[in-house]
C-alpha positions as CSV (number, residue, x, y, z in Angstrom):
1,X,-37.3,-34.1,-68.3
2,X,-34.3,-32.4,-70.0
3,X,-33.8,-28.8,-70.5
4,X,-34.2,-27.3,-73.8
5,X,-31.3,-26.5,-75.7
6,X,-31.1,-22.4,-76.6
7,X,-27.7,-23.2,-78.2
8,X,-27.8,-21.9,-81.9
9,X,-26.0,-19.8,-84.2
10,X,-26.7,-15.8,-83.8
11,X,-28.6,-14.5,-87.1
12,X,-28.9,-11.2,-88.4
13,X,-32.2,-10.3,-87.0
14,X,-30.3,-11.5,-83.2
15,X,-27.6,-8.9,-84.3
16,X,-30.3,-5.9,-85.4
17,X,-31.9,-6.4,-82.0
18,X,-29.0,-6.7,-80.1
19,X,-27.8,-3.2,-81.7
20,X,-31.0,-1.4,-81.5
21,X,-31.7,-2.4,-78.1
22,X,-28.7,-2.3,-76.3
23,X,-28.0,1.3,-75.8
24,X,-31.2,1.9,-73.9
25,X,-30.0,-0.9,-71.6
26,X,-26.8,0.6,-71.0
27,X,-27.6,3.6,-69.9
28,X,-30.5,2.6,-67.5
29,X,-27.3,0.4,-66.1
30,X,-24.3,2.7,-66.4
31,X,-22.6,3.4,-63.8
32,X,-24.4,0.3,-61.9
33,X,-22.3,-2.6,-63.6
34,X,-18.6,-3.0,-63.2
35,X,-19.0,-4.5,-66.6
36,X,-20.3,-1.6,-68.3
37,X,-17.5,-0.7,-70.5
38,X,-16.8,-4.4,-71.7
39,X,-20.4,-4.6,-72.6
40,X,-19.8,-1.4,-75.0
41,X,-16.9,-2.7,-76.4
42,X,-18.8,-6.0,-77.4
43,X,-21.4,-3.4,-78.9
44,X,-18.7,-2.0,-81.2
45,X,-17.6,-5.4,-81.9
46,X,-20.4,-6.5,-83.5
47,X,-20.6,-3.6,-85.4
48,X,-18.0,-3.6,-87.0
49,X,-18.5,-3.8,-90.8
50,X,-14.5,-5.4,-90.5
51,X,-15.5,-8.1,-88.3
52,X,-17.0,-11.2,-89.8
53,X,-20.3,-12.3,-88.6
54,X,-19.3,-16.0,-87.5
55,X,-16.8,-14.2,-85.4
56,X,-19.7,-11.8,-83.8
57,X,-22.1,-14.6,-82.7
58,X,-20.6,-15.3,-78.8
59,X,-20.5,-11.5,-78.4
60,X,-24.0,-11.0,-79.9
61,X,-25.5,-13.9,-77.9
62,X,-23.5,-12.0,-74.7
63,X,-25.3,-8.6,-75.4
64,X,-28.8,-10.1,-76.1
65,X,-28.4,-12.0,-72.9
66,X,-27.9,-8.4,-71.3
67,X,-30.5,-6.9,-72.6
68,X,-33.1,-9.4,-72.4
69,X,-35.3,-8.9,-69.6
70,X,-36.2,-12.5,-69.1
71,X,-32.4,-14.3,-68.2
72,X,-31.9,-16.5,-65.0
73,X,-31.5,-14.0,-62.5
74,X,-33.8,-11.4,-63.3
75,X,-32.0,-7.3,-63.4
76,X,-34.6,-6.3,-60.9
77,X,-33.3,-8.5,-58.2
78,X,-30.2,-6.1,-56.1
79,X,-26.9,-6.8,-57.1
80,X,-27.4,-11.1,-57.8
81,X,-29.6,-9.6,-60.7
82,X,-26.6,-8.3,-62.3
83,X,-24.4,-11.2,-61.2
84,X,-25.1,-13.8,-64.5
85,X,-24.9,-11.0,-66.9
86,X,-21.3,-10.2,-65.7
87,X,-20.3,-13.7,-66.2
88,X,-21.9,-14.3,-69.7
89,X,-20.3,-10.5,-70.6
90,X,-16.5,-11.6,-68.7
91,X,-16.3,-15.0,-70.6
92,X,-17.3,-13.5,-73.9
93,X,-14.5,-11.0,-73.0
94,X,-11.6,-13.7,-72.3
95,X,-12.8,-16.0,-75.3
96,X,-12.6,-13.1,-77.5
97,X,-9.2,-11.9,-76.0
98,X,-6.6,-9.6,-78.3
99,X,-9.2,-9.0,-81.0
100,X,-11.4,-6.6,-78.3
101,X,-8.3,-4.8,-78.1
102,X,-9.5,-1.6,-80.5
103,X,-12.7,-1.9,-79.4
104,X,-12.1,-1.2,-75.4
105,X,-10.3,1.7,-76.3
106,X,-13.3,3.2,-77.9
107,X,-15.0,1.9,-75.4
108,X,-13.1,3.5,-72.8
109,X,-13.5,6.7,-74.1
110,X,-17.3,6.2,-74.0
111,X,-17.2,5.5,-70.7
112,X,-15.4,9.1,-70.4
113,X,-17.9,10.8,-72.1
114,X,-20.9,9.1,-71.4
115,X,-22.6,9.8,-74.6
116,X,-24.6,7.4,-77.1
117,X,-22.1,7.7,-79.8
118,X,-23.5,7.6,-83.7
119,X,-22.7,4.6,-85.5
């Protein structure tokens, strides 16, 4: 039997839970993912008022696939838990290339200050 297709397009209520949910993630996992500081980046990509919303959808998908609690290696499983969230985050990252630019500086100071910042 064929697998199910989860391919669709991201909708607002994806990007309202991927925003509301994803700094709870992050800091339960900060400091435990080398991918920490891309994922925040993606979080102030999408949101962005600037950036359109077609353009938000890999990166949303990305972060709800980080957060979600049910992906294919589950988080609680030591280090391989981690393993297929760092690929979904690192080829949302390359496809999105230049235009993350501004957003891994902020990011980067994020990571310096490790605070929640306000949107």
């Amino acid at each position: 039997m064929p697998a199910a297709s989860v391919e669709r397009e991201a909708t607002v209520e994806d990007l309202n839970q991927a925003k509301s949910r994803f700094w709870s993630k992050m800091k339960a996992f900060a400091g435990k993912v080398p991918f920490g500081k891309d994922a925040v980046a993606l979080y102030y990509f999408i949101t962005d008022p600037a950036v359109s919303f077609v353009a938000k959808g890999a990166a949303i998908a990305a972060l709800l696939y980080f957060i979600s609690p049910a992906d294919v290696v589950p988080d609680t499983i030591p280090i391989a838990g981690l393993l297929d969230d760092a690929g979904v985050i690192a080829g949302v990252i390359s496809m999105l290339g230049s235009q993350l630019k501004p957003f891994k500086d902020r990011a980067a100071q994020w990571v310096k200050s490790g605070q929640t910042p306000e949107e």
